[in-house]
N, C-alpha and C positions, 0 to 999 in steps of 0.2 A: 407437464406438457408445456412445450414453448406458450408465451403469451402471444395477444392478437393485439392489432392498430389497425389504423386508417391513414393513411396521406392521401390528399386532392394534391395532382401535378396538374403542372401546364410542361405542355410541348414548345421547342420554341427551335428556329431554327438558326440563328445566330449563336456565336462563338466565341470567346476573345476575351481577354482578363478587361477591357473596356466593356465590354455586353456584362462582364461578370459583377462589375463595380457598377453597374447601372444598377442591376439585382436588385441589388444589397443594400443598395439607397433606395430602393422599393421597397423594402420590407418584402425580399425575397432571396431566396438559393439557390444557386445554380445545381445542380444536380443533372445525374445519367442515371440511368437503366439499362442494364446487359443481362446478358446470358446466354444459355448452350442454344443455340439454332434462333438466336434474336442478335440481331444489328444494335450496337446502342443507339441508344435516342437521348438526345438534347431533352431535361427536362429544367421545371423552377419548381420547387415548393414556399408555402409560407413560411416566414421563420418564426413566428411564436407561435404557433403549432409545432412546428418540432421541434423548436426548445422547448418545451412545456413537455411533447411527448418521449426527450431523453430524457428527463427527469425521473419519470415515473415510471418505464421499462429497461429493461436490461436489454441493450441494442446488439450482442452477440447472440444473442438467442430469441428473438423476438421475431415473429412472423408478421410482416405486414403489406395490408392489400391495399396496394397500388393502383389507382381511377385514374387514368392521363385523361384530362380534357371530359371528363365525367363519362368514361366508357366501363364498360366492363373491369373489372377489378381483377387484376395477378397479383399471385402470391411472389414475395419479394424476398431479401436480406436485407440489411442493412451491411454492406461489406466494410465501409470506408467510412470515416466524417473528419472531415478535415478542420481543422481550429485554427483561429489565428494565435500566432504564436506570443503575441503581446496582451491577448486578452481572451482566453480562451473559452471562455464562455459564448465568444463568437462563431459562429458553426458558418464554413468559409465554402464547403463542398460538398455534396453527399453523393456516395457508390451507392445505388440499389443493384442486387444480382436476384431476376428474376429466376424461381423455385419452380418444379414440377412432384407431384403427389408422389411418383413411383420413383423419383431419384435422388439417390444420397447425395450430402453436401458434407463439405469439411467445417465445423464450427468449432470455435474457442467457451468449452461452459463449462462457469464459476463450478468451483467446490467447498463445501460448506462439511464441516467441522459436526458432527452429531454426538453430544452428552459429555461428561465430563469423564479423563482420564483418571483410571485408579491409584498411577503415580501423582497426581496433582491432588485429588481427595484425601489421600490418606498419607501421603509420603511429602507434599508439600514440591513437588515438580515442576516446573513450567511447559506448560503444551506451547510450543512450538511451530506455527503453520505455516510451512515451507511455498508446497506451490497451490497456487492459488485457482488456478485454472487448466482443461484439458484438454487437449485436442481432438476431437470424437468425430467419427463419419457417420452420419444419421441420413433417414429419411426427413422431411419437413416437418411430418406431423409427429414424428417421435420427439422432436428437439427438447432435451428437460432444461427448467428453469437454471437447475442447479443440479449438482451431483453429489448425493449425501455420501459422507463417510463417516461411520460410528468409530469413535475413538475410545468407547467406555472401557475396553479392556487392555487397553496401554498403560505399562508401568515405564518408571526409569529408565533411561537406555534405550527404549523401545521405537518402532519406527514403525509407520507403516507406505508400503509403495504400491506405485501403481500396479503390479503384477498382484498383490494380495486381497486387491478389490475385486470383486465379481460383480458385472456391468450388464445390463440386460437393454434391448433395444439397437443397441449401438455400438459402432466398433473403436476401440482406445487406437487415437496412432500416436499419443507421447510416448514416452521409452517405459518398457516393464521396470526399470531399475530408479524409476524417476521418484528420490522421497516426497511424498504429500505431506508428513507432518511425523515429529518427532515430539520426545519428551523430555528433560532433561532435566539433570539433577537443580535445585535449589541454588542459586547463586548466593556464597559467603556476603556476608555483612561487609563492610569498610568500615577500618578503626580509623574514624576521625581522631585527627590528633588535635589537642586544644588547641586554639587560638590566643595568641599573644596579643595583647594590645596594644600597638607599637607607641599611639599618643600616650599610654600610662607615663607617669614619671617613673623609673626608677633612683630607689636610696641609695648614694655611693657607699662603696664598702671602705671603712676605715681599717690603714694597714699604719701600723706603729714599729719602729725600726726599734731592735732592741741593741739598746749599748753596747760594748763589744766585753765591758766589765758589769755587764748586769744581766745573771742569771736569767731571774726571772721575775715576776711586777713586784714591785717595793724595797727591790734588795738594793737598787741606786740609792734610793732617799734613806737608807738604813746605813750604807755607807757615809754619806755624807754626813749622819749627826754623828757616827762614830769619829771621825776625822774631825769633825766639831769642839770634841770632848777634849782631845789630845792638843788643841793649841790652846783651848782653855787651861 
């Protein structure tokens, strides 16, 4: 089941990337609230409350109820969060889309990998996890954390797609043909080839020219004592 939160809003009725930069050197967010048969509304939340609270929830599938001005609480989305792009850790905007009990929403929820492939156990395979996340039409209160997919009976080669899961709750709108995760054979080693040490010295190689009358080593110096003898 999706998780729950809290944000305290304030309502506010100014606009303007100046109101927005005023914010934010408050130690606040500009933020909206929308939805089917609601007007948006100008809101601010705190910022270390919602940085704190995207830390610890998954904000595609997170249910959280909404207090503008400490009224009554609606259920919400988190649709948008906007970063700055040079530090992103700074949260610059936030979409809330206000939820109702009886009507489906379109959400993006994670999918999570369950147990080990039998090509990878015993054959030495790599699991492979292609997509990551799925496009699903739910009510609010169905929303899952995650969408498990057991991989335990994949070998080599093996794939499994979104048409081979069976979904309960909720309706899939990414494509039947969409791979979730494959297996794959064992990737070959690399033959590292030595390494040369280019600082080493190398020994030159001595190359000895041989006389044009001298067969082969000693036969010079054999001739010359013979030739020795004869003027003796």
């Amino acid at each position: 089941m999706a998780q729950q939160a809290t944000i305290e809003a304030a309502s506010r009725d100014n606009t303007g990337k100046g109101i927005a930069r005023s914010l934010r050197r408050a130690g606040r967010i500009p933020a909206v609230i929308y939805g089917r048969g609601r007007a948006p509304e100008a809101l601010s939340v705190d910022t270390t409350t919602v940085t704190r609270l995207l830390t610890q929830v998954s904000a595609s599938t997170t249910l959280v109820d909404v207090a503008v001005d400490g009224k009554a609480t609606v259920k919400a989305l988190i649709r948008e969060i906007q970063r700055n792009p040079v530090r992103p850790s700074d949260i610059i905007h936030l979409d809330l889309y206000e939820v109702h009990a009886n009507e489906k929403i379109t959400v993006e929820a994670p999918v999570k990998l369950v147990g080990i492939p039998d090509g990878v156990r015993n054959f030495g395979g790599v699991l492979d996890h292609v997509t990551h996340s799925l496009s699903i039409r739910v009510l609010p209160g169905d929303i899952p954390d995650h969408i498990d997919v057991d991989v335990t009976a994949l070998n080599i080669g093996q794939s499994i797609h979104v048409r081979d899961v069976a979904f309960d709750k909720f309706d899939v709108l990414s494509d039947g043909g969409t791979t979730i995760c494959t297996v794959v054979a064992p990737r070959a080693e690399e033959v590292v080839a030595p390494v040369v040490d280019a600082a080493a010295p190398v020994e030159p190689e001595l190359i000895r020219k041989v006389k044009p009358d001298e067969d082969a080593e000693g036969e010079a110096d054999g001739k010359e004592a013979k030739e020795g003898k004869k003027k003796e």
